[in-house]
C-alpha positions as YAML, in Angstrom:
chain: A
units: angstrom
residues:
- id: 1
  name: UNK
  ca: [0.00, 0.00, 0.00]
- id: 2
  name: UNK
  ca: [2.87, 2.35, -0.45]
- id: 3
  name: UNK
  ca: [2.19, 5.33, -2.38]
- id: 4
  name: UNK
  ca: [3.55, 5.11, -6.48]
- id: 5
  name: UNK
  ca: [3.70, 7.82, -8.71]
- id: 6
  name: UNK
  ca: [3.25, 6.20, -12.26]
- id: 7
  name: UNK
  ca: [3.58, 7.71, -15.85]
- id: 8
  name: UNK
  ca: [0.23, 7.53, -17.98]
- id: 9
  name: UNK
  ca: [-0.29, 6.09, -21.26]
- id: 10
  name: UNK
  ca: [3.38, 4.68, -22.25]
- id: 11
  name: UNK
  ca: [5.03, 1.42, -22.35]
- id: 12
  name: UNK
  ca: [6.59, 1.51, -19.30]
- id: 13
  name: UNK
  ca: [3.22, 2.16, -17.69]
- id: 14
  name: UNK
  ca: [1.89, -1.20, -19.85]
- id: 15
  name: UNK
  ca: [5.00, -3.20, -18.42]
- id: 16
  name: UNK
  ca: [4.60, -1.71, -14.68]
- id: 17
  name: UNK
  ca: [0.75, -2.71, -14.97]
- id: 18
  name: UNK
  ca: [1.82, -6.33, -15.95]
- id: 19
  name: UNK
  ca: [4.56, -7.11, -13.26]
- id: 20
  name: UNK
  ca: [2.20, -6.06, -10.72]
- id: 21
  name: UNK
  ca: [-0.49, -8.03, -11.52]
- id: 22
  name: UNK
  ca: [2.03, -10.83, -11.89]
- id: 23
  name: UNK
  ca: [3.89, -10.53, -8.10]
- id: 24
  name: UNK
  ca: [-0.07, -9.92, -6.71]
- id: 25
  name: UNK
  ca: [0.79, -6.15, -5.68]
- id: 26
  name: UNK
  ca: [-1.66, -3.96, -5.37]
- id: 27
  name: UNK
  ca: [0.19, -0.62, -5.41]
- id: 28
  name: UNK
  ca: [-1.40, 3.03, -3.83]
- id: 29
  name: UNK
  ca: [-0.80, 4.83, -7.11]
- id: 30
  name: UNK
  ca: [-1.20, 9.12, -5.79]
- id: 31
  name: UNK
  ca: [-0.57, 10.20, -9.09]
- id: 32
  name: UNK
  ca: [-0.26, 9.24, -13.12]
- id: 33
  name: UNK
  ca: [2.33, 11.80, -15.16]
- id: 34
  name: UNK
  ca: [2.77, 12.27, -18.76]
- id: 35
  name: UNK
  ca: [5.25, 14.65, -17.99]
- id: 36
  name: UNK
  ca: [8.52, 12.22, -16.87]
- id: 37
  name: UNK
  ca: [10.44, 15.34, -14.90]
- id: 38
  name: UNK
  ca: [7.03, 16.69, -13.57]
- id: 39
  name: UNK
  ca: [6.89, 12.78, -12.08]
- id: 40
  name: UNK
  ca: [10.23, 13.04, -10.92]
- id: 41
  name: UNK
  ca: [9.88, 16.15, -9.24]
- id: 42
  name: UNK
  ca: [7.03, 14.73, -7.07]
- id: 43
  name: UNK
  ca: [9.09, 11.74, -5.73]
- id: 44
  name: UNK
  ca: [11.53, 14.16, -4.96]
- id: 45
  name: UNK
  ca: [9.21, 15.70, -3.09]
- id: 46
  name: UNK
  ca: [8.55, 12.51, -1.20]
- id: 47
  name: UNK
  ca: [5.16, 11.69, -2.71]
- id: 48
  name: UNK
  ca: [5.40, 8.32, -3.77]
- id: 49
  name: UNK
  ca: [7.55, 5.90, -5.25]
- id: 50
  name: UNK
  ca: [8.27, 5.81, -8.64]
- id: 51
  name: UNK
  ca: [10.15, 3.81, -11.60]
- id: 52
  name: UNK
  ca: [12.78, 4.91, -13.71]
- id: 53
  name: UNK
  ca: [15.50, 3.47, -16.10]
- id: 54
  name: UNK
  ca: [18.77, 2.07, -14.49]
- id: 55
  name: UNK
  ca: [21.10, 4.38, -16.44]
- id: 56
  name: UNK
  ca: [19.37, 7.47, -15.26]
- id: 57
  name: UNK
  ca: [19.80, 6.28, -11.42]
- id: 58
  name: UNK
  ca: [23.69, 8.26, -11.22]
- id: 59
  name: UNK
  ca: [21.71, 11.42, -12.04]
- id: 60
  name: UNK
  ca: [18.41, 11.45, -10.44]
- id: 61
  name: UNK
  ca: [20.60, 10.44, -6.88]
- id: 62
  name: UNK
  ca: [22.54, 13.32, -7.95]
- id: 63
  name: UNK
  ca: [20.09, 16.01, -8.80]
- id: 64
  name: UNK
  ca: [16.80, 14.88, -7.09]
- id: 65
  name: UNK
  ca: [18.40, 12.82, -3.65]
- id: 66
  name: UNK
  ca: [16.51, 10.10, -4.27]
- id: 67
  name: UNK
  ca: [17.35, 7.06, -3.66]
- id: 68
  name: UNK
  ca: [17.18, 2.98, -5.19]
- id: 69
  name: UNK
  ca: [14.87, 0.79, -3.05]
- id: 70
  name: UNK
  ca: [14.97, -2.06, -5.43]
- id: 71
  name: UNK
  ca: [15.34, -3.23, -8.83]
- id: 72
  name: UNK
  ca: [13.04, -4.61, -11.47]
- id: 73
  name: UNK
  ca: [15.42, -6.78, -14.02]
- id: 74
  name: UNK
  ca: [12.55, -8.21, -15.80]
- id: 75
  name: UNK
  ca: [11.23, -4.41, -17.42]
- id: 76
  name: UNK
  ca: [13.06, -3.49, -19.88]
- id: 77
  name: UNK
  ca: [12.60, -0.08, -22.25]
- id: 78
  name: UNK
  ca: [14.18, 0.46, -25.76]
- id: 79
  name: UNK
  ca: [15.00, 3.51, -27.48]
- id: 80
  name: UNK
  ca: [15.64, 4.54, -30.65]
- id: 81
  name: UNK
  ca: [17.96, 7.03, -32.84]
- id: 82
  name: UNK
  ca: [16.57, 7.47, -36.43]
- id: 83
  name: UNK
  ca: [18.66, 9.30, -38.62]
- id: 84
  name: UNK
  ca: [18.23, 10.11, -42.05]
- id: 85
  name: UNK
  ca: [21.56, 9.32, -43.32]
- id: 86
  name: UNK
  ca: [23.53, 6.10, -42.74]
- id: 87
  name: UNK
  ca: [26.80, 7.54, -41.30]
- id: 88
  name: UNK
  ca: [25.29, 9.62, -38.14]
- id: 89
  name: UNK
  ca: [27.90, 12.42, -38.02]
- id: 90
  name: UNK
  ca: [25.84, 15.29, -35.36]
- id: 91
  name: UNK
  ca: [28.13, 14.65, -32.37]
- id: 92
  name: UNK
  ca: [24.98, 14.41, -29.98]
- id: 93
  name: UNK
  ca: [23.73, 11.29, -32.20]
- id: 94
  name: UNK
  ca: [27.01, 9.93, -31.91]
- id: 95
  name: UNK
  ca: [27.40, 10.06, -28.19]
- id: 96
  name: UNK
  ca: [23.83, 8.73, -27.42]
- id: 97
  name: UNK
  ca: [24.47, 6.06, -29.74]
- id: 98
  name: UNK
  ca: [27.97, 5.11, -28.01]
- id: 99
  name: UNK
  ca: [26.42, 5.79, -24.31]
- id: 100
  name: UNK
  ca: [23.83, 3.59, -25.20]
- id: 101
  name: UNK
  ca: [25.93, 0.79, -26.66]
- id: 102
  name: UNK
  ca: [27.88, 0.76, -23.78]
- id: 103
  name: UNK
  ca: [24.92, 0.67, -21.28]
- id: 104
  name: UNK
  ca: [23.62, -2.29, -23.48]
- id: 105
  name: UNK
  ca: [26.73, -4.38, -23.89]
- id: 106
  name: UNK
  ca: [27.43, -4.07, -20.12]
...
């Protein structure tokens, strides 16, 4: 019966929906976000708990001083950098793309 802050209408929100039903928990949900940081903001306000990717977890401990209570290996979330040329040459697009290789080959 803890309280969860959840985000509305995405695929994490799909997968969250499932793995509770599947470990029987029944969670207090105080609020449903489309807006991620607007979410973020109200755990680090202490409203609820809330999920968020593992490679973010350096940076919202740093910026919002929140802090891991557990780990759900079984959720996973994919992203995607479309580019219109083969060779991605922007240096943001190439740094996602490496960041996220090495996050995904770890």
């Amino acid at each position: 019966r803890a309280p969860f802050l959840l985000p509305a209408q995405s695929g994490l929100r799909r997968n969250l929906d499932q793995w509770f039903e599947e470990q029987g928990v029944k969670p207090h949900i105080v609020g449903e976000f489309v807006d991620a940081a607007l979410l973020t903001m109200f755990g680090e306000a202490g409203e609820g708990y809330f999920a968020a990717p593992t490679f973010l977890e350096p940076d919202l401990q740093r910026k919002y001083k929140v802090k891991k209570v557990g780990k759900i290996a079984t959720i996973k979330e994919r992203y995607y950098a479309i580019s219109p040329a083969r060779q991605t040459k922007h240096p943001a697009v190439v740094e996602i793309i490496s960041e996220a290789q090495n996050i995904f080959n770890e």
